[in-house]
N, C-alpha and C positions, 0 to 999 in steps of 0.2 A: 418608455419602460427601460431598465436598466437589467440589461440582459445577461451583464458580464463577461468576464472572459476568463479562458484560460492562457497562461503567458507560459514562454517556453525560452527557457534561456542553456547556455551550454557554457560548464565549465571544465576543458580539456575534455574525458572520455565522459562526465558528470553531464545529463543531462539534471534540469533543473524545471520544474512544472510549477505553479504557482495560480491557484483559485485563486482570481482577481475583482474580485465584489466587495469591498471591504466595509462598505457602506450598509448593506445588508448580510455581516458577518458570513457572507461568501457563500449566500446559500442558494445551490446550486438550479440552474435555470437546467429548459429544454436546447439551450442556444450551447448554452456550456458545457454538457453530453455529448451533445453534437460535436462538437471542436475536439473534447477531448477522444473522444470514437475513430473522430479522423488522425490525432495526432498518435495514437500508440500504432497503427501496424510501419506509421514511419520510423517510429523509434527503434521500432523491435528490428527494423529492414537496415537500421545506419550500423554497421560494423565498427562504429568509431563510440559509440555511446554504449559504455558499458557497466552502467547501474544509473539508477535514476533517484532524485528526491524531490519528495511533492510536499507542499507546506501552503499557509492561506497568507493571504497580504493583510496588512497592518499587524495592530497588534493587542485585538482581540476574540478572532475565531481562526482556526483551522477551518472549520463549516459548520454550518449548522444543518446540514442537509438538501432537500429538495427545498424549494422556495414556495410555502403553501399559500401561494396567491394563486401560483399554477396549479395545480391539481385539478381546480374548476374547470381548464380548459378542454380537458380530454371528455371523449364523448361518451364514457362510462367505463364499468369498470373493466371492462376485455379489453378498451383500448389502454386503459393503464397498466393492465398487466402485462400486457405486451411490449410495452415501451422499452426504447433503448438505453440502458441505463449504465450510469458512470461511474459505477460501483463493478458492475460486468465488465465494463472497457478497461477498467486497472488489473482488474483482477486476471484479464487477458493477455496481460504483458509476461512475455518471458524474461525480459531484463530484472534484474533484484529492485527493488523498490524500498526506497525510506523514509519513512514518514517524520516530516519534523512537525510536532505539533503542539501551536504555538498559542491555543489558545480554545476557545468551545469546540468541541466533537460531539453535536448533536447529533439522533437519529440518521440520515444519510451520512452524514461527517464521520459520525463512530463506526459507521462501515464502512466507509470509504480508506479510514485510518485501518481498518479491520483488513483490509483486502490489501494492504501492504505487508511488505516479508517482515520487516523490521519498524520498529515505533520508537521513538525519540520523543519526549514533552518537556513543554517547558514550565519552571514551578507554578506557574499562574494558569496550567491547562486544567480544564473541566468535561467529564464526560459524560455522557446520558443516550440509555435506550428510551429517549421521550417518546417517544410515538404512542403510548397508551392512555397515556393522558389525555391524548386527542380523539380518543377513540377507536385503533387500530392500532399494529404490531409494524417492527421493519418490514421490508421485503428485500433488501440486497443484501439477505445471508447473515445478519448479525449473530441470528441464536445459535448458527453452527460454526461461525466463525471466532465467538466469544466463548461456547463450547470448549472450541479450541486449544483455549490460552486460559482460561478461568477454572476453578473450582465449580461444580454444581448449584452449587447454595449461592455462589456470587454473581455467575451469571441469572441466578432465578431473582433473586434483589433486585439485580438490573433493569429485569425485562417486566418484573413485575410491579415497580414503584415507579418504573421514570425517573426517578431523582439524582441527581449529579451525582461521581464522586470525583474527589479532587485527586490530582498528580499523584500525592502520596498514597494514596490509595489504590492507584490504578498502577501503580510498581509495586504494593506489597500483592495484588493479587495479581503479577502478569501480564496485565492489557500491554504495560512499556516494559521497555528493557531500561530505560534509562531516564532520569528526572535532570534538569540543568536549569541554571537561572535563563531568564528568557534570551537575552542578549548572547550568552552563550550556542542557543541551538542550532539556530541553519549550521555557526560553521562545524560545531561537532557533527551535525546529520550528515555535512558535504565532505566534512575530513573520512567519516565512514564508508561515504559511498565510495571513494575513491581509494580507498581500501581495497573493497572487493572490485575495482574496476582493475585494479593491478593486476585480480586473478587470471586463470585465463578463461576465457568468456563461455566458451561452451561447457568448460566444468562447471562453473559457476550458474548455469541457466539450466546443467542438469543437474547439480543440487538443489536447486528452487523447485522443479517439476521433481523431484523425488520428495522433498518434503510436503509436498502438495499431497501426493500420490499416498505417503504413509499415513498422512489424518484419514484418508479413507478409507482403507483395507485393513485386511488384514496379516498377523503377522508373517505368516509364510510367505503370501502373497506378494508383501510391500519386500521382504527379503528379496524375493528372485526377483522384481522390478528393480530394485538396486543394483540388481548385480548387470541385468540387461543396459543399464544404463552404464554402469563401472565400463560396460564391453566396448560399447560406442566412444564414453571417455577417452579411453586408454588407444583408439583404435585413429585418436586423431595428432596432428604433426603438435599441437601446443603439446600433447603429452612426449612426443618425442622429446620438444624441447627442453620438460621438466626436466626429463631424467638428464638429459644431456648438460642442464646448467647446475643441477645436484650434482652432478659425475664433479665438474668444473668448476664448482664453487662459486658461480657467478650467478646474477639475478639472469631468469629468464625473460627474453620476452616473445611474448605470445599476439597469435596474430587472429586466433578465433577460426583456426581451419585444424 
């Protein structure tokens, strides 16, 4: 059986992840969970990787989800609910994440792209909450995390038909920030990431953990968490450095302490 893999490649501060299935449009095993479980508290531990981009190989899915060959193997349904899921392992990164996405975002693939900060596709991507079609809903958070970023009525289309909708679509309602011919996307998703990898890393991982924070609260609430976080900010040596390379007119740099 072809179990897959995940590939981890680094470009300068750019870490780079890569669903390696291409054969079965990269849909994701229990082997592949597994790897990527292990590979994020490295990432999140390397002081040198400071934004990440995930994307699928070849060049027709980002994923298409779980691999429903597996599903039959679990011993029922508490042991599925249980399971450690790859959708949960991204979503556990504090580094910023970008999704370049390059092609189908089925069911797990649409949340999996879902549980990235930022979403990048290329003209030829397709997206779908299929899972109803088959007789069940997602379970790694789609309808709150599509919630998120959709209108009401389009996230209910989604969840409610299964049917695809294409790139253009998925920018005029939010799912991307960005549509690009295919060829063009990894390097725009890795010229971005490395954007925010310039910033300095602990601002930047607590702007990700306050955005996270404001989708669930509320407003007073999500204020004074901002501001908690502003305090710890400002309370570290890269913000010393800010002010001192503004004073100076010179780029800062920042070292994540």
């Amino acid at each position: 059986m072809d179990d897959g893999r995940i590939c981890f490649e680094r470009d300068g501060r750019v870490g780079l992840l890569t669903l390696d299935r291409p054969a079965k449009l990269n849909a994701a095993t229990r082997a592949m969970s597994e790897q990527l479980l292990d590979l994020i508290p490295r990432i999140d531990d390397d002081r040198d990787i400071r934004a990440v981009v995930i994307t699928g190989a070849g060049d027709r899915a980002f994923s298409v989800g779980s691999d429903i060959g597996e599903l039959d193997r679990y011993d029922g349904p508490w042991q599925f609910r249980n399971r450690r899921d790859y959708c949960d392992a991204l979503r556990a990164l504090r580094t910023p994440v970008v999704a370049a996405i390059n092609g189908y975002a089925f069911g797990g693939g649409l949340e999996l792209a879902l549980s990235c900060d930022i979403r990048l596709a290329a003209d030829r991507a397709t997206f779908a909450a299929a899972e109803i079609k088959l007789g069940w809903i997602g379970g790694g958070g789609v309808t709150a995390l599509l919630a998120a970023s959709l209108a009401a009525s389009d996230v209910a289309t989604m969840l409610l038909t299964g049917d695809p909708i294409d790139a253009a679509e998925a920018l005029r309602t939010g799912l991307v920030s960005r549509v690009l011919p295919a060829d063009e996307l990894l390097p725009a998703a890795i010229e971005l990431a490395h954007r925010i990898a310039a910033r300095p890393p602990i601002a930047a991982q607590a702007a990700k953990a306050n955005l996270r924070a404001a989708l669930s609260m509320g407003l007073e609430p999500a204020i004074q968490y901002e501001r908690e976080l502003q305090a710890v900010a400002m309370g570290t040596r890269d913000a010393t450095e800010g002010r001192a390379a503004f004073a100076e007119r010179r780029t800062g740099s920042f070292e994540g302490r």
